[in-house]
N, C-alpha and C positions, 0 to 999 in steps of 0.2 A: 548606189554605185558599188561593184563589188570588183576585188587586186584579187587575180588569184594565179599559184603557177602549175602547170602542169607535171614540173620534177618535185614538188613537196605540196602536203595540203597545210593549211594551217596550222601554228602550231606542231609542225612535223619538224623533220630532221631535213635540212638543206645536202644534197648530194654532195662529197670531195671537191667532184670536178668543179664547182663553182668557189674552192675556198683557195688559201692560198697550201694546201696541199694535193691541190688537182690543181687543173690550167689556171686558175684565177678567172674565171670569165663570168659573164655577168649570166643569170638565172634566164631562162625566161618565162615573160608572165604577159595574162591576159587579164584584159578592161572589159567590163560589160557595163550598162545601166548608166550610162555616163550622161547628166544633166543636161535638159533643152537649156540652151542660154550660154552652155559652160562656150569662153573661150580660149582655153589653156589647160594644160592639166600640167601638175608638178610631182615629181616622187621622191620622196626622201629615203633615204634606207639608214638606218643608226643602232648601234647597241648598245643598249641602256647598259645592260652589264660588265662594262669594260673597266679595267679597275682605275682608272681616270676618270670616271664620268662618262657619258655620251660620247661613242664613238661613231664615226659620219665614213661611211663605208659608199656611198654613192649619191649627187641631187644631179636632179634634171629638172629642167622646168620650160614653157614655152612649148610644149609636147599640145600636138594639134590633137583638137580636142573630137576629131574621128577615130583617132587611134583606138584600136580594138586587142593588139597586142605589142610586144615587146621582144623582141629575138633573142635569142642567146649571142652573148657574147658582139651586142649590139646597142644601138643607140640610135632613136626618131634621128631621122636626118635633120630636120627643125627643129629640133632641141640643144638645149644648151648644158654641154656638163659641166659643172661647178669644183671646187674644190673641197677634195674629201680632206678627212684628219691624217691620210699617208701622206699629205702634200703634193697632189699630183690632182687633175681630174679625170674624170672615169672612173670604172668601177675598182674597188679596193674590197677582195674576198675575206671574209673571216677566217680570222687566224688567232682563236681566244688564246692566250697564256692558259687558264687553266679550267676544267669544268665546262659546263653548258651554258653558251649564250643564246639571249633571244636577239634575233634581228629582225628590227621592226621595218615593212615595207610599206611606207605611211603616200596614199598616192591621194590628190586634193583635185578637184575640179575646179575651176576658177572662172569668176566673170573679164580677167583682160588677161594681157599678155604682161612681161617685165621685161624693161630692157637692163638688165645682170650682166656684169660680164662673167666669165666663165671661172674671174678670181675669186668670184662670193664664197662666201661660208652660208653654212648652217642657218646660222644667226639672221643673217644678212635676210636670209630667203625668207625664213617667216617673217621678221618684220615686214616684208614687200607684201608677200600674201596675206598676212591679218586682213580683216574685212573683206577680202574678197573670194573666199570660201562660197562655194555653192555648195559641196557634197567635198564626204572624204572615207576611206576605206582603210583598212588596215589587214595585211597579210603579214603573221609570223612564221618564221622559220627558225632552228632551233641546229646548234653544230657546238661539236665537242673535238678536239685534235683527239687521237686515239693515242 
């Protein structure tokens, strides 16, 4: 399975517009090679780099498992968005205090669906999803406030 988006390659620099010094809006990225079997996919997006710990910047999960891409500034209509670390759900842009963060776009294939409500955390989702990983991808993108 390969996450990838057409405004950064891996490992690149995420554009403004997607942080909270542009619109705040969510990237957009494309699915490819996505598992016979899968019935769900989930995306996490976090930045290890945050000087708290794990910051949780976007989940979705419940994402039908045809899905081929992701829009900007958008969201699977059968998907579920979660609650990030701004306390809100939907997308929450990078906004490092200081230096260059990676932000990890961690997207998992899955044999079923969850029924989450949309207050989950983090936490919450991988315990749901352990064991029921078929495939998973990882896309970094990388941003610094100027």
């Amino acid at each position: 399975m390969k996450l990838t988006s057409p405004v950064f390659g891996n490992n690149g620099n995420i554009p403004a517009k997607y942080t909270c010094d542009g619109e705040d809006i969510n990237p957009p990225l494309s699915i490819a090679d996505i598992p016979q079997g899968a019935k769900s996919l989930c995306l996490i997006v976090d930045d290890p780099d945050a000087p708290a710990g794990d910051w949780v910047h976007w989940t979705l999960w419940n994402i039908a498992p045809h899905t081929n891409k992701i829009e900007e500034n958008s969201a699977p209509v059968e998907a579920v968005e979660g609650t990030t670390d701004f306390g809100k759900t939907g997308w929450g842009g990078p906004c490092p205090p200081s230096g260059t963060h990676r932000y990890q776009f961690k997207l998992y294939a899955l044999d079923t669906n969850f029924p989450l409500p949309s207050s989950s955390r983090k936490n919450e989702i991988e315990r749901a999803i352990e064991g029921h990983i078929l495939d998973q991808s990882l896309l970094i993108g990388l941003y610094q406030r100027k």
